[in-house]
C-alpha positions in Angstrom: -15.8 -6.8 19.4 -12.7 -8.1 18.2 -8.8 -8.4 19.2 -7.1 -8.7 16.0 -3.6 -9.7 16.8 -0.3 -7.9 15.9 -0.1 -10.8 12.7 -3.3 -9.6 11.2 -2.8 -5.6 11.5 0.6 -6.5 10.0 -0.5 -8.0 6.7 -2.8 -4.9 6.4 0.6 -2.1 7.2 4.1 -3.7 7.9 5.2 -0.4 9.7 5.7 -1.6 13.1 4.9 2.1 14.3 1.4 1.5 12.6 0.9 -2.2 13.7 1.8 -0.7 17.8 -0.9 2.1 17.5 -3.7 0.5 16.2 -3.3 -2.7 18.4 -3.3 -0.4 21.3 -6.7 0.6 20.4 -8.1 -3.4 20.7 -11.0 -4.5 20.7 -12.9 -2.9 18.0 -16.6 -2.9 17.5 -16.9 -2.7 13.8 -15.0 -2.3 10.7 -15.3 1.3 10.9 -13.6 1.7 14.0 -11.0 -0.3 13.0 -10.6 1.5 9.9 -10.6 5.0 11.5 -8.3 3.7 14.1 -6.3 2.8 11.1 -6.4 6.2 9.2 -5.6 8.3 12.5 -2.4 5.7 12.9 -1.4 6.5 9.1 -1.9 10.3 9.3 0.7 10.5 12.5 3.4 8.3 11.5 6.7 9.0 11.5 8.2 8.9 7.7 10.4 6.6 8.9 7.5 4.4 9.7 5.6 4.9 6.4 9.2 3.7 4.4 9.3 1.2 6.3 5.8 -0.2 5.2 6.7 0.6 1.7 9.4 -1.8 2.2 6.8 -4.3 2.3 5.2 -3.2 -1.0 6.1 -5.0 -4.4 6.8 -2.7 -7.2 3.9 -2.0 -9.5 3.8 -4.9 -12.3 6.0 -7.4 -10.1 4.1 -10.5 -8.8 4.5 -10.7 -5.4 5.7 -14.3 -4.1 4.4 -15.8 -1.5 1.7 -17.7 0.3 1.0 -15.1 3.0 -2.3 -12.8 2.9 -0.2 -9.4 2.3 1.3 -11.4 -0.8 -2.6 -13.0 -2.3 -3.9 -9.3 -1.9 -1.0 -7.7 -3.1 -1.8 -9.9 -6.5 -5.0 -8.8 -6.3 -5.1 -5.3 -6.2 -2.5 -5.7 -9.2 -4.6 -7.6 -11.7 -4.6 -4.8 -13.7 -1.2 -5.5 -14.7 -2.2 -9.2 -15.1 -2.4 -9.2 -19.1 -1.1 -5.9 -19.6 0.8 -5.2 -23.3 4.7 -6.3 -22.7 5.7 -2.3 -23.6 3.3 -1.5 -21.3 4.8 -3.5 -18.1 8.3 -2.4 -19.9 7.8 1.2 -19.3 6.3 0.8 -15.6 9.2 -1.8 -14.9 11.7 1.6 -16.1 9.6 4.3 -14.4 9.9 2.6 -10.9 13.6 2.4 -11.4 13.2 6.0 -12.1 10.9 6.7 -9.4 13.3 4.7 -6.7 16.5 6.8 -7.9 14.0 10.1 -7.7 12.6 9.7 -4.4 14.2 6.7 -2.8 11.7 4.5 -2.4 8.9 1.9 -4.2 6.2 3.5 -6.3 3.0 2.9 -4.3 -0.4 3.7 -5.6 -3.6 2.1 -4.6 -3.5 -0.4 -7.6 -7.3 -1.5 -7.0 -9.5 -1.4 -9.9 -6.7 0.4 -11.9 -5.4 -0.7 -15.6 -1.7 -0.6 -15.8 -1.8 2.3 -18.6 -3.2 3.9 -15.9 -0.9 3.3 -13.6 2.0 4.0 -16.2 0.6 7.3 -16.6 0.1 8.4 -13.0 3.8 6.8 -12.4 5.2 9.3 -15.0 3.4 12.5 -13.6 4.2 11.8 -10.0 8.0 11.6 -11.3 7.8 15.6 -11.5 6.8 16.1 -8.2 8.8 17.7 -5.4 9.7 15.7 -2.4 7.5 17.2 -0.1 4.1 16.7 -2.9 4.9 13.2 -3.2 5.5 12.5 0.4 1.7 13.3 1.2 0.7 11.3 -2.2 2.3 8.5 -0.5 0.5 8.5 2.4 -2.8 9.0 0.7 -2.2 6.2 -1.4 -1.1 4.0 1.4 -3.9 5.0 3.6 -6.1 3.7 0.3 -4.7 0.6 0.8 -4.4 0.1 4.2 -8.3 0.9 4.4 -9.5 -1.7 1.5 -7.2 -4.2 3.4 -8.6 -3.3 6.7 -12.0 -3.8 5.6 -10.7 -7.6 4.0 -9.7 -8.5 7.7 -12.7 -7.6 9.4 -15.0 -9.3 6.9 -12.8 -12.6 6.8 -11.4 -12.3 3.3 
């Protein structure tokens, strides 16, 4: 069993909606009761609540500063910009500015394991989609993340 704290949950969601429901589910027996606990609290937030985690998300091909855990596995799922072509970091660096004007809020994919042509690509589709599409996208993609960082908490990394 364990009682992550509030601290913890955050680097893994910053919504404070998120961070509330799962902590009211402490202790957890095993990762995947965490993670489930984790899912269920990402399927019934508010929107509100998932911008406000996407406030804590770096734009794709930005190095997120900082010492904190959020930041070190933020620059980890992103290595696959790490090296990337110039032109290549260019064009992602313009489609999130054209993303953000779009839909009013940072570009988030799951980023793990992904090359930043990739990326670049699924960036420039997802600009076509309608707001309500790219609304659930979004919270598929955070609920990728959130679960991969979930799973880094419980197992200490």
């Amino acid at each position: 069993m364990r009682e992550l704290s509030q601290e913890e949950l955050r680097s893994c969601c910053a919504s404070t909606e998120w961070v509330s429901a799962v902590a009211a589910g402490r202790p957890y027996r095993d990762a995947g009761e965490l993670v489930a606990a984790g899912q269920a609290a990402i399927a019934g937030l508010s929107w509100e609540g998932v911008e406000e985690a996407l406030a804590a998300h770096p734009r794709i091909g930005e190095r997120p500063a900082g010492d904190g855990r959020e930041a070190a596995w933020s620059r980890r799922e992103q290595s696959g910009t790490a090296g990337a072509d110039p032109a290549i970091l260019d064009a992602i660096a313009q489609g999130n500015l054209a993303y953000e004007r779009r839909f009013g809020h940072v570009y988030l994919i799951c980023a793990t394991g992904r090359r930043a042509e990739e990326m670049l690509d699924i960036l420039l589709a997802r600009l076509a989609n309608d707001e309500e599409t790219e609304r659930k996208i979004v919270r598929d993609e955070l609920s990728k993340i959130v679960t991969l960082r979930l799973e880094k908490l419980w197992e200490g990394r």
